[in-house]
N, C-alpha and C positions, 0 to 999 in steps of 0.2 A: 504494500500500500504506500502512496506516495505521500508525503505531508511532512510534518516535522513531528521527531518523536521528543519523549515528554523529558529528555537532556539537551534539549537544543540542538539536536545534532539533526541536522536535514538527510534528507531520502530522494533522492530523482527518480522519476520514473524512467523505465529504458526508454529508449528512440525507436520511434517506429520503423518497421522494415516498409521496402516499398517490395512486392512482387507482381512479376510480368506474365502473362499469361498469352498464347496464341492459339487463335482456335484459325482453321483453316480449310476448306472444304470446295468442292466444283456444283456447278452451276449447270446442269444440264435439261433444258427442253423447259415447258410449262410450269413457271409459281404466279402462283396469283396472288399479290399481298401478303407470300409467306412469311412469318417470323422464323428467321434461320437465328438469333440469339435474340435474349432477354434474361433482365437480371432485376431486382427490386431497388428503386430510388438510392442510389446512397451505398451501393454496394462497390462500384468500383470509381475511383479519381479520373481517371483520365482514358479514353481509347483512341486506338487509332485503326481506318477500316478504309479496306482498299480492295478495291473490284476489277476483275482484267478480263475484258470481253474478247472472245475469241476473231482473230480474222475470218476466220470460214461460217461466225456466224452472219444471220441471213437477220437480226436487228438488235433494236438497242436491252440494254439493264439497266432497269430504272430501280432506286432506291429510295426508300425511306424509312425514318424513325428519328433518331440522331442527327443522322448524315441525311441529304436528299442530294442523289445526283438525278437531276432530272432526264439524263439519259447517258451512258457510257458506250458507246459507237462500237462495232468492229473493230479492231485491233487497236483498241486502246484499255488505258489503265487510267481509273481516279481513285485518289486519295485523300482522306478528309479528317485530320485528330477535332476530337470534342471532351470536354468536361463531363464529369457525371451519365456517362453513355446508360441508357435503359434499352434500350430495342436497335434492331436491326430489320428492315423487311423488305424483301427481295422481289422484284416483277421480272418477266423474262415469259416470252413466247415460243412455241416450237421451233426448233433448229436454231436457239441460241445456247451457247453453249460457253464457260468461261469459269472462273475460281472468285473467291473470296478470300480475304485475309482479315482478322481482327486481332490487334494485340492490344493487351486490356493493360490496367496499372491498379491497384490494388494494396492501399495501407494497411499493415498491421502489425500490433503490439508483439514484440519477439519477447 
């Protein structure tokens, strides 16, 4: 317990650790506003979440939650860090095909 004990001698609490976490996964064919991650308010500090649409696909990956890329084209890649990240949700039509990446950040008392 942190505080001052009853000699006057103080106590510090440890420092919080920060831990990284990567979730990462592919993108293939039909989501309709699915949630590919969620977590409750307050659970993680910081993320960061990056979508790479395939050349060979035939159209865009629209995202939103956090992040909104209002569309990620064939052969390209967007990335977007945010605060307090709660959800992910992924749209994508047939014959689109591509990856996800999120790396989360996450305080806690060692």
């Amino acid at each position: 317990m942190c505080g001052v004990y009853s000699d006057s001698v103080s106590a510090c609490c440890p420092q919080a650790q920060i831990v990284q976490e990567e979730i990462c996964g592919n993108i293939n064919g039909v989501l309709t506003a699915d949630i590919l991650w969620s977590a409750p308010a307050g659970s993680y500090i910081s993320g960061t979440f990056q979508v790479f649409n395939s050349a060979s696909s035939t159209g865009n990956i629209v995202v939103a939650g956090d992040v909104v890329f209002a569309g990620v084209t064939p052969g390209n890649t967007q990335s977007e860090s945010v605060d307090n990240p709660t959800t992910f949700t992924v749209t994508a039509l047939a014959g689109v095909n591509g990856t996800y990446c999120i790396t989360l950040y996450k305080r806690i008392l060692a």
